[in-house]
C-alpha positions in Angstrom: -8.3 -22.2 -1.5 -9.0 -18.9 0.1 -11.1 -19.6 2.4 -14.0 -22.4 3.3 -15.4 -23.4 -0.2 -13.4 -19.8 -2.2 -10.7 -20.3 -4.7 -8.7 -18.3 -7.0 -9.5 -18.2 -10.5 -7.6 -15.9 -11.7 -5.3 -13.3 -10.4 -4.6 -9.8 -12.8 -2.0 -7.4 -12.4 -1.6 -4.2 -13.9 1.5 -1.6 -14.0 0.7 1.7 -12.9 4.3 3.5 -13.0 6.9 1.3 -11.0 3.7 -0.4 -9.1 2.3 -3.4 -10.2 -0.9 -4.1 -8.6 -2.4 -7.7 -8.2 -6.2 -8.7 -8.0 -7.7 -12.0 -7.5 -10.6 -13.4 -9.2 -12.6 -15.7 -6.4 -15.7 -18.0 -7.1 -17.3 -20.6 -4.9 -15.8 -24.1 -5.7 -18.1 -26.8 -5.8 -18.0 -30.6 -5.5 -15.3 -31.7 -7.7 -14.2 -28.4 -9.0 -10.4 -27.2 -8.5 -9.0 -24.3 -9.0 -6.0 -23.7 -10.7 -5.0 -19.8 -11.8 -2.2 -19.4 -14.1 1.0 -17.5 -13.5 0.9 -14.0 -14.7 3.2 -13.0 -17.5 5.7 -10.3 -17.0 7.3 -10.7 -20.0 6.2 -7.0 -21.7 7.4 -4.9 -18.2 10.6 -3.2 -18.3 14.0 -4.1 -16.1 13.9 -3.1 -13.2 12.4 -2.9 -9.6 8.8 -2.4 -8.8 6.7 -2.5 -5.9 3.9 -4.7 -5.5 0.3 -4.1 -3.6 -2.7 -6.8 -3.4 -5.8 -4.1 -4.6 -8.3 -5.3 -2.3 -12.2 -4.9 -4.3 -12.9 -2.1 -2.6 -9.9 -0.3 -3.5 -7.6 -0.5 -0.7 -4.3 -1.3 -1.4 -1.5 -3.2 0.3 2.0 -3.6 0.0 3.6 -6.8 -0.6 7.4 -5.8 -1.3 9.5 -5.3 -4.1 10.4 -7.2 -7.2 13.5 -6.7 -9.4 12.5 -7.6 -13.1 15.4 -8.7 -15.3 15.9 -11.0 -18.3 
């Protein structure tokens, strides 16, 4: 839950450089309804460290921190 009666139903990311920037899909939950978003898959990025930013819907981004990618 994101807030009173929001949830998450999906969250994207998409790689632009070293950056990978995440947006959430939100809905209104109803009576009975969960919500349950699935882990993204990194699996096709490169080794390495990127920065993360939440993309707000209006464009406005914010850092979250880095990530070191390795398999």
């Amino acid at each position: 839950m994101t807030n009173s009666g929001m949830g998450v139903r999906e969250l994207r990311h998409k790689r632009d450089g070293n950056t990978i920037r995440l947006t959430l899909v939100t809905s209104v939950i109803g009576k009975g309804v969960t919500t349950s978003p699935i882990p993204i898959d990194l699996s096709d990025y490169p080794n390495g460290d990127d920065s993360v930013e939440y993309l707000d819907p209006d464009g406005t981004r914010h850092a979250l921190g880095k990530v070191t990618l390795h398999r």
